[in-house]
N, C-alpha and C positions, 0 to 999 in steps of 0.2 A: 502543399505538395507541388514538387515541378512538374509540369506537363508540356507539352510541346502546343504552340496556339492553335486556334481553332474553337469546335464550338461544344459543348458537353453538358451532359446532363445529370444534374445530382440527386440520387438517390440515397435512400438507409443502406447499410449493410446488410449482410444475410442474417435471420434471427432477430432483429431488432423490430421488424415491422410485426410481432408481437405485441411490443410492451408500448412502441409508438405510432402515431401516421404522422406525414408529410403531403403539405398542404400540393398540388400539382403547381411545379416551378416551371420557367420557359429557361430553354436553353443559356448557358454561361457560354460568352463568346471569350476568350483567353488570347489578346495581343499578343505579336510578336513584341519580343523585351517588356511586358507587360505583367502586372500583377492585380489581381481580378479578387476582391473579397466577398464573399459568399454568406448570405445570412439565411440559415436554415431555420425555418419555425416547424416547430414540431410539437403534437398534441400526445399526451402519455392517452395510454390506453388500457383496457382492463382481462383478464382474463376468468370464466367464471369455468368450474369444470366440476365431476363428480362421477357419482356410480348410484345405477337403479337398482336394486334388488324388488325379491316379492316378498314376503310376510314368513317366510320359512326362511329367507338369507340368501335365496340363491337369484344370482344375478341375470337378469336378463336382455336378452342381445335383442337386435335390431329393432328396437322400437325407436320412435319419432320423441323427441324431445323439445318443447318449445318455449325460445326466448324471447321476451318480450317487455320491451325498454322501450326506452326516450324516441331511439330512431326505428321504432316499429319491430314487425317479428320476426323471426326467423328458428329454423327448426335443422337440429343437428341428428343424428343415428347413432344408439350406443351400439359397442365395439362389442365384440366377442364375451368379454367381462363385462359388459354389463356399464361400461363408462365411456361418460360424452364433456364435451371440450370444446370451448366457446374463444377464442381470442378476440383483438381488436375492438372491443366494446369500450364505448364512451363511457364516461362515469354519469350516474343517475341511478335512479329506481327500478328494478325488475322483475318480474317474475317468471319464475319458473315450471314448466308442468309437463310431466310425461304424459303422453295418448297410447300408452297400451292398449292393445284387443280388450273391447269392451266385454265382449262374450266370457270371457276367464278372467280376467280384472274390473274392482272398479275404478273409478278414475279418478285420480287422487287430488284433492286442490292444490292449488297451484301454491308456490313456495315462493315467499318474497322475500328480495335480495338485494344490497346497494351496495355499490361498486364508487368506490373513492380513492383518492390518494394516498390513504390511509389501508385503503381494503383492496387492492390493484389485483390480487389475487385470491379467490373465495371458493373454497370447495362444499359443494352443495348437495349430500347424498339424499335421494329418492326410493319411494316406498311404496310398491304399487299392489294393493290386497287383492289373491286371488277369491275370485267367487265361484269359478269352475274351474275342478282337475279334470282336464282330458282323459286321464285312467280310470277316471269315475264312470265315461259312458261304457264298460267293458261291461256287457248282457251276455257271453258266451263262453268267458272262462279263459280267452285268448290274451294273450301279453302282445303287444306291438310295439317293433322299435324303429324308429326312421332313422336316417343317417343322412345328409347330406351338408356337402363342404361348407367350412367353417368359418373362412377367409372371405372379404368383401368379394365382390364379384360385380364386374360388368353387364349393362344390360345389352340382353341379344342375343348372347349364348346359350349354348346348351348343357345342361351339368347332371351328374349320374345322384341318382336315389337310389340307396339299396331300406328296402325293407322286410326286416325278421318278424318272422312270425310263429310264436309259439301255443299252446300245441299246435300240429297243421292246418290253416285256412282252404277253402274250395278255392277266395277267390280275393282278388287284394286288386282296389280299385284307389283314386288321385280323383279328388274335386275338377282338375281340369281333366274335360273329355277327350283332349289331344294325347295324353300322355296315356299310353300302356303298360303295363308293369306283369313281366314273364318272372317266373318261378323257373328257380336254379336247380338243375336236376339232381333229384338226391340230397335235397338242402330243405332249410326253414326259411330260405331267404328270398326277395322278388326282388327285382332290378328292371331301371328305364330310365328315361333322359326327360329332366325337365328343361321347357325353352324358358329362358328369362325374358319378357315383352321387352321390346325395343324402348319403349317409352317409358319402363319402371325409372320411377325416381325414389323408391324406397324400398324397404322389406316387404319381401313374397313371402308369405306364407302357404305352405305344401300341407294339403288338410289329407290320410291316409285312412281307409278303413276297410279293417277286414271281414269278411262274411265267414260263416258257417252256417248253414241252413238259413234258418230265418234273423239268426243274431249275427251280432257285428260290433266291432272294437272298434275306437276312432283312437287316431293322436296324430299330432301335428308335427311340421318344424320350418325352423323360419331362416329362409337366404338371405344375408344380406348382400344389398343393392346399392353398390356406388356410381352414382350417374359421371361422375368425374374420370372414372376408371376406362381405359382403351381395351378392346378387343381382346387387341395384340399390338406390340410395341417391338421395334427395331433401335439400337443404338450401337456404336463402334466407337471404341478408345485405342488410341487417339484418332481423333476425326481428322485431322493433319498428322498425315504421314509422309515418311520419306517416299522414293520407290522402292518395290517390292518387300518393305518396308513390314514383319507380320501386324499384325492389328487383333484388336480380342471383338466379336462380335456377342453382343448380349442381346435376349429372347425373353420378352412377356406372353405367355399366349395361356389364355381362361379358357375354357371349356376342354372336349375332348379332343384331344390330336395324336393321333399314331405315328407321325412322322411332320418333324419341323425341320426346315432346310433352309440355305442362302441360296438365292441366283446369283452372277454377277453378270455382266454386260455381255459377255462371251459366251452365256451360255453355260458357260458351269456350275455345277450343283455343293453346296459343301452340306453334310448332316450335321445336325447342331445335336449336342450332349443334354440331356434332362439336367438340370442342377436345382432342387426344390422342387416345391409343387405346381410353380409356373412358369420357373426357369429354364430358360438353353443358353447354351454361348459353345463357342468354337473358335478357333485361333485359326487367322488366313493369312494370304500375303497378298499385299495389297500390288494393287496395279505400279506396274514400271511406267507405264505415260503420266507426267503430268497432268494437273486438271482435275474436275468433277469429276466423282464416277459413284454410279448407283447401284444397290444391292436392293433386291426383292424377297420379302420370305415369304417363305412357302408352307401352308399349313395343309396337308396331307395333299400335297403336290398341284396346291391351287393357294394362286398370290392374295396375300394377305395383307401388308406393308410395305411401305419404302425407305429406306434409308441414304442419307448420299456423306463420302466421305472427298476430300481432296489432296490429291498426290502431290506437293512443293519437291520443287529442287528441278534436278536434272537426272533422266534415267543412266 
């Protein structure tokens, strides 16, 4: 490739750092009138992936899954459906083993697995026998159904439970003592906000149970917890704009929000549009002065994030 001299640094492409790694290289310095040959070593890589169900076939979400090879362990969280997904693994010997809730599963031996040039990709379905149904503890005749979002989730937020409850409970209580849970007037249904701990690095589980005199229903359900996951997130395309140049403003925000906004430097407010379950964006016009310039969002009219874009050219 031509490039102009100076000094660079060579990386995989996008998508590649799946199947390979690249050993860390020091900087390529590129003479002027000069031609610079590059030798890249590169080690292929493995990927192992699958899906957990329980002993009836139905798949189960956010439980811990752990791998454990040549270069030690590491533990990934199945998805929605019930599937987890391992890249960048060296080839060697591994195994496999989900840590589902030992209370309702038991715990299945671990699955052993090798990963070769031959076997670079290996899918590896798990199977974890229940030993308790939660509908089993029902001593009162009551059906209980929990609800809560289904989509990974950030820790530190707050997020709604609605729980139904059939025929009518007196009283519908949350293993954690913080959270309250009000009955919908005229309904079967209770609702309240659970907090995700700042420090979850996995699946919560939200233990529910309802009274009637002296008996009581329990059932569960389980958040998952991506510790990787922001708050709330701020970005604009193009971040290089002309002036007054419009621009698309795009909004991540978890938990509950009634109102998500932009600030910009001046003080003005723009309301961003819901698009999905965590989405906003809004079309603006970016600043006539050249230069940096910062947008703040605003999550029920208290700052959240920052974003900075840069005006090129001349107003």
């Amino acid at each position: 490739a031509q490039v102009r001299p100076g000094a660079y640094q060579v990386q995989l492409g996008d998508g590649v750092d799946a199947q390979y790694t690249l050993a860390a290289m020091k900087a390529v310095t590129v003479p002027l009138k000069g031609m610079v040959s590059v030798l890249v070593a590169v080690q292929q890589t493995a990927i192992l992936q699958g899906q957990l169900r329980d002993d009836s076939g139905q798949p189960l979400a956010g439980v811990p899954v752990s791998v454990n090879g040549p270069d030690g362990a590491q533990s990934v969280v199945t998805d929605a459906e019930g599937r987890y997904r391992v890249s960048g693994l060296g080839f060697g010997a591994y195994t496999v083993a989900p840590q589902p809730d030992a209370a309702y599963y038991a715990l299945p031996e671990p699955s052993a697995v090798r990963l070769d040039g031959a076997h670079a990709l290996v899918t590896t379905d798990l199977v974890a026998r229940a030993i308790v149904d939660a509908r089993g503890l029902d001593t009162s005749g009551m059906e209980v159904t929990v609800t809560v979002p289904q989509t990974p989730l950030p820790p530190g937020v707050a997020v709604p439970v609605v729980v139904q409850v059939t025929p009518e409970a007196e009283r519908v209580t949350v293993d954690d003592p913080q959270v309250t849970l009000t009955r919908v007037a005229g309904s079967d249904e209770w609702r309240g906000m659970v907090q995700i701990p700042a420090g979850q690095q996995g699946p919560l589980e939200v233990q529910v149970t309802a009274w009637k005199g002296a008996g009581s229903t329990s059932e569960r359900a389980i958040l998952l917890v991506d510790p990787s996951l922001k708050s709330s997130d701020l970005s604009l395309r193009p971040f290089n704009a002309l002036p007054d140049q419009v621009v698309q403003l795009r909004a991540t925000v978890y938990g509950v929000a009634r109102r998500v906004t932009v600030r910009d430097e001046s003080g003005r407010t723009i309301l961003l549009t819901a698009d999905g379950e965590h989405g906003y964006f809004a079309d603006v016009q970016a600043s006539p002065l050249p230069g940096a310039h910062t947008l703040t969002l605003m999550i029920d009219d208290q700052p959240a994030t920052q974003a900075q874009y840069k005006v090129i050219g001349r107003p």
